[in-house]
mmCIF file of the N, C-alpha and C atoms, coordinates in Angstrom:
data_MODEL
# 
_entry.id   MODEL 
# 
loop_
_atom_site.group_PDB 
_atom_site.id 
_atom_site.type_symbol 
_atom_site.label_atom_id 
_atom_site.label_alt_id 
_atom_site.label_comp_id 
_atom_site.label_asym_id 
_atom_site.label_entity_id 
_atom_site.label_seq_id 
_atom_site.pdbx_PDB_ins_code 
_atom_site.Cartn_x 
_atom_site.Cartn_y 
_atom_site.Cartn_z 
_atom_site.occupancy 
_atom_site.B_iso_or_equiv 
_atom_site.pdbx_formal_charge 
_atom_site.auth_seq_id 
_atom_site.auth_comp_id 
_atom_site.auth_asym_id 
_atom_site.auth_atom_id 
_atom_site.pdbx_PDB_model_num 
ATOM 1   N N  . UNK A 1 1  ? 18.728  -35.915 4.556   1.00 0.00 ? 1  UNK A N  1 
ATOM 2   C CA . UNK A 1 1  ? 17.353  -35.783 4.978   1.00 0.00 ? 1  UNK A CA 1 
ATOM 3   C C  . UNK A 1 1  ? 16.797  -34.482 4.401   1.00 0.00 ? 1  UNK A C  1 
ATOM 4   N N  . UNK A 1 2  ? 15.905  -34.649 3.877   1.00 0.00 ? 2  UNK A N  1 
ATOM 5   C CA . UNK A 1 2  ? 15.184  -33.484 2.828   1.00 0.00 ? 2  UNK A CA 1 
ATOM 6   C C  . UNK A 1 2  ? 14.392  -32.215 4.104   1.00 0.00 ? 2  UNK A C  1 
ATOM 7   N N  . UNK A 1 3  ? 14.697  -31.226 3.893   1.00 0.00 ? 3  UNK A N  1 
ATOM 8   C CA . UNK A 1 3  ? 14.089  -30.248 4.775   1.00 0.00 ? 3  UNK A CA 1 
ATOM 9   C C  . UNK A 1 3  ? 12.357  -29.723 4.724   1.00 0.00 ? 3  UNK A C  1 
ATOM 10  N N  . UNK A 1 4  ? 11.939  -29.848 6.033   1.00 0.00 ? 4  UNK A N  1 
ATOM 11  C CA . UNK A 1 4  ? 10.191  -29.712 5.302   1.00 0.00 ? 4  UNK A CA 1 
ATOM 12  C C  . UNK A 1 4  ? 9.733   -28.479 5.128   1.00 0.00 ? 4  UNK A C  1 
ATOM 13  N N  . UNK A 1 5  ? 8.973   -28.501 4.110   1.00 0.00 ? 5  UNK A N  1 
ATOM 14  C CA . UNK A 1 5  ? 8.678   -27.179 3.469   1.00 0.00 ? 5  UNK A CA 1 
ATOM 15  C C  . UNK A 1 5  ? 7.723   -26.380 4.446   1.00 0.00 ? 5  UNK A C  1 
ATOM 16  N N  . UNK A 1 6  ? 7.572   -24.892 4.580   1.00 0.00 ? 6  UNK A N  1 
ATOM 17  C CA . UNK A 1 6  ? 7.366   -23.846 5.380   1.00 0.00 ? 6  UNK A CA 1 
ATOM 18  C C  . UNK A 1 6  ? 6.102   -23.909 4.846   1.00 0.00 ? 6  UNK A C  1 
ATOM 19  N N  . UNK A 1 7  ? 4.904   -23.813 5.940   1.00 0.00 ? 7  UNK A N  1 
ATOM 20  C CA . UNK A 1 7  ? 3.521   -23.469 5.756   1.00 0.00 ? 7  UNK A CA 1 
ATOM 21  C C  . UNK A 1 7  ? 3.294   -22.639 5.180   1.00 0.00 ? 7  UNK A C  1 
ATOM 22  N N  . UNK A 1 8  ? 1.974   -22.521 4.282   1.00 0.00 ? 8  UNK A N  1 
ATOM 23  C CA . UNK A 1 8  ? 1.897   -21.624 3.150   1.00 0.00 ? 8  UNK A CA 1 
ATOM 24  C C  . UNK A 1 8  ? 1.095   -20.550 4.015   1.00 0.00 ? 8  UNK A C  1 
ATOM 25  N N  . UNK A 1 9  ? 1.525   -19.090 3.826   1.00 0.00 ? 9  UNK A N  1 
ATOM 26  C CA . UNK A 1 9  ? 0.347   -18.339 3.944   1.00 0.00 ? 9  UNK A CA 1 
ATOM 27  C C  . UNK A 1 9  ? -0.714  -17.989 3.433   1.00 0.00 ? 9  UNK A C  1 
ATOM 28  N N  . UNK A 1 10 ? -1.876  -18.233 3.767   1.00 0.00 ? 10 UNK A N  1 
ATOM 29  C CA . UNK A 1 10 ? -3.123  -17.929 2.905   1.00 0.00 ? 10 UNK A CA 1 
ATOM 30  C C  . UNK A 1 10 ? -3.193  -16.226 3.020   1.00 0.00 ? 10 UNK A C  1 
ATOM 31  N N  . UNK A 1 11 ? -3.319  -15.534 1.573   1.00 0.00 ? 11 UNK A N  1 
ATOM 32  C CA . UNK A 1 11 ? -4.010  -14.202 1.444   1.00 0.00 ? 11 UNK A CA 1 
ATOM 33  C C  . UNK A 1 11 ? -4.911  -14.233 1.195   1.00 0.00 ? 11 UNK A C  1 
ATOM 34  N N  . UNK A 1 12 ? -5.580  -13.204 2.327   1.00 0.00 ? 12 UNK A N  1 
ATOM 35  C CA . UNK A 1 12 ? -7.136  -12.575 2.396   1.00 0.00 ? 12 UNK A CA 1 
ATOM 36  C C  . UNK A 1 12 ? -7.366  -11.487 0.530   1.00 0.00 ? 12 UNK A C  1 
ATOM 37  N N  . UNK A 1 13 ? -8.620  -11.707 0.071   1.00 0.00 ? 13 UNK A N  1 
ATOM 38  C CA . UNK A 1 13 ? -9.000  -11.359 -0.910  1.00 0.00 ? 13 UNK A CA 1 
ATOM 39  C C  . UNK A 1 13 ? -9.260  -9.686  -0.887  1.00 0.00 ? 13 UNK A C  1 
ATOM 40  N N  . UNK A 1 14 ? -9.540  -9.410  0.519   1.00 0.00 ? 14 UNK A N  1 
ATOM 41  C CA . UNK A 1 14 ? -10.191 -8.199  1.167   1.00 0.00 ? 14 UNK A CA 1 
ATOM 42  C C  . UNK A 1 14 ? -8.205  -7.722  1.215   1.00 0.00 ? 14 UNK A C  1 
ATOM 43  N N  . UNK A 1 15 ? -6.973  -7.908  1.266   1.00 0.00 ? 15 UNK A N  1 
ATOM 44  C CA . UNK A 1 15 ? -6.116  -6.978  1.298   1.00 0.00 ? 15 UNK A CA 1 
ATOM 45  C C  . UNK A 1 15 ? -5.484  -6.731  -0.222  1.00 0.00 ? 15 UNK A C  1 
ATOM 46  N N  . UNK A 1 16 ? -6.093  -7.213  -0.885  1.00 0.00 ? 16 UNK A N  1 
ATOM 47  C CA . UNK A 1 16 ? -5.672  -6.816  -2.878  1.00 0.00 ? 16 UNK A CA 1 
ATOM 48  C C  . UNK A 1 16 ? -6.512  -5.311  -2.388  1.00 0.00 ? 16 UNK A C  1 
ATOM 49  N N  . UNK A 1 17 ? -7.610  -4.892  -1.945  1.00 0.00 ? 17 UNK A N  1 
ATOM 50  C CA . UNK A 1 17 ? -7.972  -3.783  -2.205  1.00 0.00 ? 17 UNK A CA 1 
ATOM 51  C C  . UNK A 1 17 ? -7.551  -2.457  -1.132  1.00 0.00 ? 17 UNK A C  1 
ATOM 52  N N  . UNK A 1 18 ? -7.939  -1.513  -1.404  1.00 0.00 ? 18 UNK A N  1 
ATOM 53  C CA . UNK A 1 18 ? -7.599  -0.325  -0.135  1.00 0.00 ? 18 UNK A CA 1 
ATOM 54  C C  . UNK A 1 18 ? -9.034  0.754   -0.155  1.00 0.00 ? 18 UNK A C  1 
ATOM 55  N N  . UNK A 1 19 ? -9.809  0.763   1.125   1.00 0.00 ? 19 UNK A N  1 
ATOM 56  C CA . UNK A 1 19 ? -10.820 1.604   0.305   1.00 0.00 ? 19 UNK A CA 1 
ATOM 57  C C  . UNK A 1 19 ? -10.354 3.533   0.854   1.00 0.00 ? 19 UNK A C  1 
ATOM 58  N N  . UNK A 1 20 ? -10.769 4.071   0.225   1.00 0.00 ? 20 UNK A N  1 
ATOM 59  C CA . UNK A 1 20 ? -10.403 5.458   0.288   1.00 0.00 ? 20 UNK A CA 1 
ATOM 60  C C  . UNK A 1 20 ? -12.022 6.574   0.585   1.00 0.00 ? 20 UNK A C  1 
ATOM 61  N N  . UNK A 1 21 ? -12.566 6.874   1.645   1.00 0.00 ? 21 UNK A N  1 
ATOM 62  C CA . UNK A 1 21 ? -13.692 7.689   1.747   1.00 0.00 ? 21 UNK A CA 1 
ATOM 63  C C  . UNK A 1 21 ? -14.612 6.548   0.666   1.00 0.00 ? 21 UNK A C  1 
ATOM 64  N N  . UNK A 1 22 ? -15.469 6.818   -0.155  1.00 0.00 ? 22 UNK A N  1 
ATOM 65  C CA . UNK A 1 22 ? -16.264 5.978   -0.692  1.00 0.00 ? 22 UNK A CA 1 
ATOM 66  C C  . UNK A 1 22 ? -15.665 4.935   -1.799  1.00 0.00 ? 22 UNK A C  1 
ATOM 67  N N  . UNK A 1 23 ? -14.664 5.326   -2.689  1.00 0.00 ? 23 UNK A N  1 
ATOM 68  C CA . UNK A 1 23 ? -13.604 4.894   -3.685  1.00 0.00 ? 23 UNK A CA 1 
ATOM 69  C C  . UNK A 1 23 ? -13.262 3.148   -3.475  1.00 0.00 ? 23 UNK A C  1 
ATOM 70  N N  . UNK A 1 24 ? -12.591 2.347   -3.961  1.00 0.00 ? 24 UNK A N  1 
ATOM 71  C CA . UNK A 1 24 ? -12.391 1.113   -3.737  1.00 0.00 ? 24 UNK A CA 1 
ATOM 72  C C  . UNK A 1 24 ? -10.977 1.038   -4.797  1.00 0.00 ? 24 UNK A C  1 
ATOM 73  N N  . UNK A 1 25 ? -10.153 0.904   -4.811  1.00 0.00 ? 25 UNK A N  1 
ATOM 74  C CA . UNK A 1 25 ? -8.574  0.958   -5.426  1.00 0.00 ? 25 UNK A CA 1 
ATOM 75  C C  . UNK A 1 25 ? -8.238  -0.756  -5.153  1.00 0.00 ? 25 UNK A C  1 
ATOM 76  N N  . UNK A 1 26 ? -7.681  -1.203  -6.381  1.00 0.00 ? 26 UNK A N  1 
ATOM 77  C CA . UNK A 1 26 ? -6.450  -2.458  -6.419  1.00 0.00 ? 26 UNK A CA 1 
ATOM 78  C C  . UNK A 1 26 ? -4.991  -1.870  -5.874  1.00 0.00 ? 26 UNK A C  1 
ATOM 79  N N  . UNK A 1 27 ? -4.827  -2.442  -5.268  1.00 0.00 ? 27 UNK A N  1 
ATOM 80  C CA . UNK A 1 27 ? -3.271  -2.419  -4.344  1.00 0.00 ? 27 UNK A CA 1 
ATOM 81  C C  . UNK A 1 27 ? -2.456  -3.360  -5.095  1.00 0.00 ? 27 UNK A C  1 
ATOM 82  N N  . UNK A 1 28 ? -3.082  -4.349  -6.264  1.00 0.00 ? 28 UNK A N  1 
ATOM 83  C CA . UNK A 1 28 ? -1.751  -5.075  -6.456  1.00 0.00 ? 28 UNK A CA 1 
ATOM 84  C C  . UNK A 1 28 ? -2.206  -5.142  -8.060  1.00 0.00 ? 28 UNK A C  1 
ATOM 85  N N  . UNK A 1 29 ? -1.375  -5.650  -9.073  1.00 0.00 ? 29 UNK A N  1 
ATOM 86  C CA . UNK A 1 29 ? -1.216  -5.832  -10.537 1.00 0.00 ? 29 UNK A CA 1 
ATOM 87  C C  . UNK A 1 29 ? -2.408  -6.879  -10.543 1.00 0.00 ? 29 UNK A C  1 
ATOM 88  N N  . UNK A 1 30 ? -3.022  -6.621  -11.708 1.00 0.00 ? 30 UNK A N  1 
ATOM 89  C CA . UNK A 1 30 ? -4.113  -7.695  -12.264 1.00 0.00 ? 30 UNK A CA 1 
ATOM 90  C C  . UNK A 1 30 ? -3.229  -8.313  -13.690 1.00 0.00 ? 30 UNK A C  1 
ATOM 91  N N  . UNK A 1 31 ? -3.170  -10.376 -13.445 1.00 0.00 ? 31 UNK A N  1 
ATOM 92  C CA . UNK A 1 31 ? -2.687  -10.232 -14.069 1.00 0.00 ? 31 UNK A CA 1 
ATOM 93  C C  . UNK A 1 31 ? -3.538  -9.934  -15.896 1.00 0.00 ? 31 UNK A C  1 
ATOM 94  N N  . UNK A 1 32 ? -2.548  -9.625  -16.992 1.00 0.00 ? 32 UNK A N  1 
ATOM 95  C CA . UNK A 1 32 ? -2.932  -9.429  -18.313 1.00 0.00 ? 32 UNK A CA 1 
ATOM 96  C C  . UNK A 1 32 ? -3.498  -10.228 -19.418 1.00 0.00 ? 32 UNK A C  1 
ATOM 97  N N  . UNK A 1 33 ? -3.545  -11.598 -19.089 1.00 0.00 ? 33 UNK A N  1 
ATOM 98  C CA . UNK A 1 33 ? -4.192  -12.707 -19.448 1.00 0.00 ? 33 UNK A CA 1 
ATOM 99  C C  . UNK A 1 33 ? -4.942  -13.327 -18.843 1.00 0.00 ? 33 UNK A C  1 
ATOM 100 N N  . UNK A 1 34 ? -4.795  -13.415 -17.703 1.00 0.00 ? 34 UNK A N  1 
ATOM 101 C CA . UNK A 1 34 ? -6.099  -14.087 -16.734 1.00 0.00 ? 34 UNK A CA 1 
ATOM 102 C C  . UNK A 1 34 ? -7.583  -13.242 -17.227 1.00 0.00 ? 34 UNK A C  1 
ATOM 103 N N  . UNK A 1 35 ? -7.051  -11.568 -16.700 1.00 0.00 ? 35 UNK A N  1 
ATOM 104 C CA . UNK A 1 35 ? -8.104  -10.994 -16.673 1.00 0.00 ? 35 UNK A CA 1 
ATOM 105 C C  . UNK A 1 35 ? -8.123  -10.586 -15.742 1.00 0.00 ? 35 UNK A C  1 
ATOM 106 N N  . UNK A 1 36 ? -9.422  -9.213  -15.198 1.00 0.00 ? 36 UNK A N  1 
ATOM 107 C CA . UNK A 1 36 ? -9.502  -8.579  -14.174 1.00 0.00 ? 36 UNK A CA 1 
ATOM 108 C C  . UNK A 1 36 ? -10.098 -9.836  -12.783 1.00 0.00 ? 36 UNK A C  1 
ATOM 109 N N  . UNK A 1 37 ? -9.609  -9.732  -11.601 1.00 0.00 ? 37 UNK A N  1 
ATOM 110 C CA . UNK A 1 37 ? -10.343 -10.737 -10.794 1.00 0.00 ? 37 UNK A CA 1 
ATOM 111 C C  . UNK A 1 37 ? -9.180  -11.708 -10.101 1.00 0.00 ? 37 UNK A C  1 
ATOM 112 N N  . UNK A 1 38 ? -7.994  -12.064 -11.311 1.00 0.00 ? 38 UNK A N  1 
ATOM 113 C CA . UNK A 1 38 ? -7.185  -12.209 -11.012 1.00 0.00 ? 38 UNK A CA 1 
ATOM 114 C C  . UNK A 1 38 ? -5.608  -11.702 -10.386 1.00 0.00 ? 38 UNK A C  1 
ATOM 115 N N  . UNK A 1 39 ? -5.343  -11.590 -9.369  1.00 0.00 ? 39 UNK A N  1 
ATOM 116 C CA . UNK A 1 39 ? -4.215  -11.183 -8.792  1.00 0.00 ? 39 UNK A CA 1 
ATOM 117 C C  . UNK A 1 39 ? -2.605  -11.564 -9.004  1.00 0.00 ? 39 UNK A C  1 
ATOM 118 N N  . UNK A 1 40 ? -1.846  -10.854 -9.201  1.00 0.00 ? 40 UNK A N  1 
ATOM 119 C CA . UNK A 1 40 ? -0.450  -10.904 -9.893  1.00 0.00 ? 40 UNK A CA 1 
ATOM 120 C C  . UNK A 1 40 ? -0.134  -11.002 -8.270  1.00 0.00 ? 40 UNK A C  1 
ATOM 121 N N  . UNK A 1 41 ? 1.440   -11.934 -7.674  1.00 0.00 ? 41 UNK A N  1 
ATOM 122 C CA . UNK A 1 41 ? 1.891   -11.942 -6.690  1.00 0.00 ? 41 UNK A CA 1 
ATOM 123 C C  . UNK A 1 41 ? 2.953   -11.032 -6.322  1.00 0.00 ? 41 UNK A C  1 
ATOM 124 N N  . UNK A 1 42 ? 3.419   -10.160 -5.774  1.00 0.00 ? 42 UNK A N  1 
ATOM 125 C CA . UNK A 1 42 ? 4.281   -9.318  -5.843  1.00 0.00 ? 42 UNK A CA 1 
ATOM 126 C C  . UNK A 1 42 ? 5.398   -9.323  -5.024  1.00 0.00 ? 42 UNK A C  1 
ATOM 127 N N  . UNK A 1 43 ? 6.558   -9.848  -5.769  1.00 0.00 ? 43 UNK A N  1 
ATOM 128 C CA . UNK A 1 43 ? 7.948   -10.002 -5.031  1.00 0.00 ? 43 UNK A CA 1 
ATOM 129 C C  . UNK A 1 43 ? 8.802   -9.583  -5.026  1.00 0.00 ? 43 UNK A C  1 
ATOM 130 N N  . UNK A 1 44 ? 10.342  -9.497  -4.878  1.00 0.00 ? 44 UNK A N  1 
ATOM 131 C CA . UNK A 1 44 ? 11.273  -8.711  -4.450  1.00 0.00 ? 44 UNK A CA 1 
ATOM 132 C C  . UNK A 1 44 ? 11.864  -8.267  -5.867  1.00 0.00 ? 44 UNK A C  1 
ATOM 133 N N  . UNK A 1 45 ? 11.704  -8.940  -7.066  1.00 0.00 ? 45 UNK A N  1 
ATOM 134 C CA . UNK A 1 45 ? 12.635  -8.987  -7.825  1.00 0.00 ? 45 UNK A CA 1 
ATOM 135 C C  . UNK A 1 45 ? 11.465  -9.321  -9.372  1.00 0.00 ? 45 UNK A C  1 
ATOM 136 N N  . UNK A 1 46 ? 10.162  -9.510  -8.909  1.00 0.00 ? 46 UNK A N  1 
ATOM 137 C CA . UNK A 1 46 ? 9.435   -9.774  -9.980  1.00 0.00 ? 46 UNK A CA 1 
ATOM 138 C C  . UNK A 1 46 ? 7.898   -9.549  -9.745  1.00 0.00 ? 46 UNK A C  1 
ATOM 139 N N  . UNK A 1 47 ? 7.287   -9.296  -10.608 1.00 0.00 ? 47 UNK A N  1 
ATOM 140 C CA . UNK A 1 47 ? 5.027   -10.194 -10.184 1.00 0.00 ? 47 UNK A CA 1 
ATOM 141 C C  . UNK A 1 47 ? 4.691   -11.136 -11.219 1.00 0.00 ? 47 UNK A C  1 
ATOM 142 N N  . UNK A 1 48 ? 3.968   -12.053 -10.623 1.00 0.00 ? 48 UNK A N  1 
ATOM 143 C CA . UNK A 1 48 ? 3.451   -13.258 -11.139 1.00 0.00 ? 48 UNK A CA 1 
ATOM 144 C C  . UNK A 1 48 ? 2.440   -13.737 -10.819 1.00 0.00 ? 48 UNK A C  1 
ATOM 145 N N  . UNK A 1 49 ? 1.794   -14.363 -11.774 1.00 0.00 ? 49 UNK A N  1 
ATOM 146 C CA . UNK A 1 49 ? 0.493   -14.887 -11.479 1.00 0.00 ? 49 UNK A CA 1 
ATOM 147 C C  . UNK A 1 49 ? 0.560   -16.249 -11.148 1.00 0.00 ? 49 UNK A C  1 
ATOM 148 N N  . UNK A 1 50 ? -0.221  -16.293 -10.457 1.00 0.00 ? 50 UNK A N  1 
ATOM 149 C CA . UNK A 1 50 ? -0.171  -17.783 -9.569  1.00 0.00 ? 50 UNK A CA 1 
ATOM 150 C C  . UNK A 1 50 ? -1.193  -18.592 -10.142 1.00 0.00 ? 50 UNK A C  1 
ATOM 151 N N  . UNK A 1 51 ? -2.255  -18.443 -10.858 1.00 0.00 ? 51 UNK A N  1 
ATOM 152 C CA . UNK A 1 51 ? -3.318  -18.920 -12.328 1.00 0.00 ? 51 UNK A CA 1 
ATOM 153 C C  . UNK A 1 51 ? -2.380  -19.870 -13.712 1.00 0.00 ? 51 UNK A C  1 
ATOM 154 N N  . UNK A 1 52 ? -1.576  -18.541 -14.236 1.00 0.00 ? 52 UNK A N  1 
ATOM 155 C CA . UNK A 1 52 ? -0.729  -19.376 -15.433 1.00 0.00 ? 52 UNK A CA 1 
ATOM 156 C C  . UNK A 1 52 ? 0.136   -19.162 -15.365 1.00 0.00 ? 52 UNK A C  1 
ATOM 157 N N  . UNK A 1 53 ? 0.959   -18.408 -14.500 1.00 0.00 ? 53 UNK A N  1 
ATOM 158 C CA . UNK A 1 53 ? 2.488   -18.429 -14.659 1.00 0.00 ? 53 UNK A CA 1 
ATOM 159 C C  . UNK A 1 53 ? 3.175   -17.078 -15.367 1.00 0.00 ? 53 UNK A C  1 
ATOM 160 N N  . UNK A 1 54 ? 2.252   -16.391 -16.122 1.00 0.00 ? 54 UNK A N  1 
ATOM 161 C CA . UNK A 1 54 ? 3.170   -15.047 -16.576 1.00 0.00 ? 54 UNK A CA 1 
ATOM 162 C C  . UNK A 1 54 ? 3.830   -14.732 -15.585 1.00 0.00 ? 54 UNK A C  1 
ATOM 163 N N  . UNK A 1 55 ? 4.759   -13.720 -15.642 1.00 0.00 ? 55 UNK A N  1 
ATOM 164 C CA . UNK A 1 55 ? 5.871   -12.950 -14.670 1.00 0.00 ? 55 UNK A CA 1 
ATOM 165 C C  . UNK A 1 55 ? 6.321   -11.994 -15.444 1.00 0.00 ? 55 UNK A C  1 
ATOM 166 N N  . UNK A 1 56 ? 6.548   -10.627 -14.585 1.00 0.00 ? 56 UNK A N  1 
ATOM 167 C CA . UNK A 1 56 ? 6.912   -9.674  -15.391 1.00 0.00 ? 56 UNK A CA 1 
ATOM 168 C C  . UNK A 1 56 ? 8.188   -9.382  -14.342 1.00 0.00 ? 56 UNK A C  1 
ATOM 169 N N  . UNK A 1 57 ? 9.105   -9.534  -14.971 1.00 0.00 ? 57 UNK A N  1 
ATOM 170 C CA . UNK A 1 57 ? 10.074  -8.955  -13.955 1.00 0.00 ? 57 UNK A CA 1 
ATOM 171 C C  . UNK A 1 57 ? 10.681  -7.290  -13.518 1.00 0.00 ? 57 UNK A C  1 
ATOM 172 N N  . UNK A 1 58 ? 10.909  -6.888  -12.640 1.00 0.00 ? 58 UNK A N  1 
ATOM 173 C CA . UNK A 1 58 ? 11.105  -5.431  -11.954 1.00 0.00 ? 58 UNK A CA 1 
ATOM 174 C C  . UNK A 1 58 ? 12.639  -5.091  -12.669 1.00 0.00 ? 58 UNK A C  1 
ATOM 175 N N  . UNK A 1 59 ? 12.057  -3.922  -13.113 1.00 0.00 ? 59 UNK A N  1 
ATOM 176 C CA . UNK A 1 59 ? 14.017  -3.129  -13.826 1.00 0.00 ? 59 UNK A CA 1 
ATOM 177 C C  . UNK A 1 59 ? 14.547  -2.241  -12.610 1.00 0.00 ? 59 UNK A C  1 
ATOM 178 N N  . UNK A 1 60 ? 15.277  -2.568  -12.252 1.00 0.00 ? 60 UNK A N  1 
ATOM 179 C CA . UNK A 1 60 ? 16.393  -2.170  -11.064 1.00 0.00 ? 60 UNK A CA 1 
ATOM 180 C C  . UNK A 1 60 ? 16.551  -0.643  -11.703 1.00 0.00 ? 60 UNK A C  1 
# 
């Protein structure tokens, strides 16, 4: 019997950023082919874009 897959969490658009006194900062990788707008996913062992699939993986 196949196990059912875990509800997805939806991310808010408003936590990619951090604002600082007036300033507005990205908290996460934009990815390099999408373009700015687009968000890289950031995981234990890699970031990836969830658009086309690049991945850059993390050097230990």
């Amino acid at each position: 019997m196949a196990k059912a897959a875990a509800p997805k969490k939806s991310v808010a658009k408003k936590d990619a950023y951090q604002v600082d006194g007036d300033k507005l900062t990205r908290t996460k990788p934009v990815c390099p082919k999408c373009g700015p707008g687009v968000f890289m996913a950031t995981h234990k062992d890699r970031v990836s874009c969830g658009n086309c699939g690049y991945t850059e993986f993390k050097k230990n």
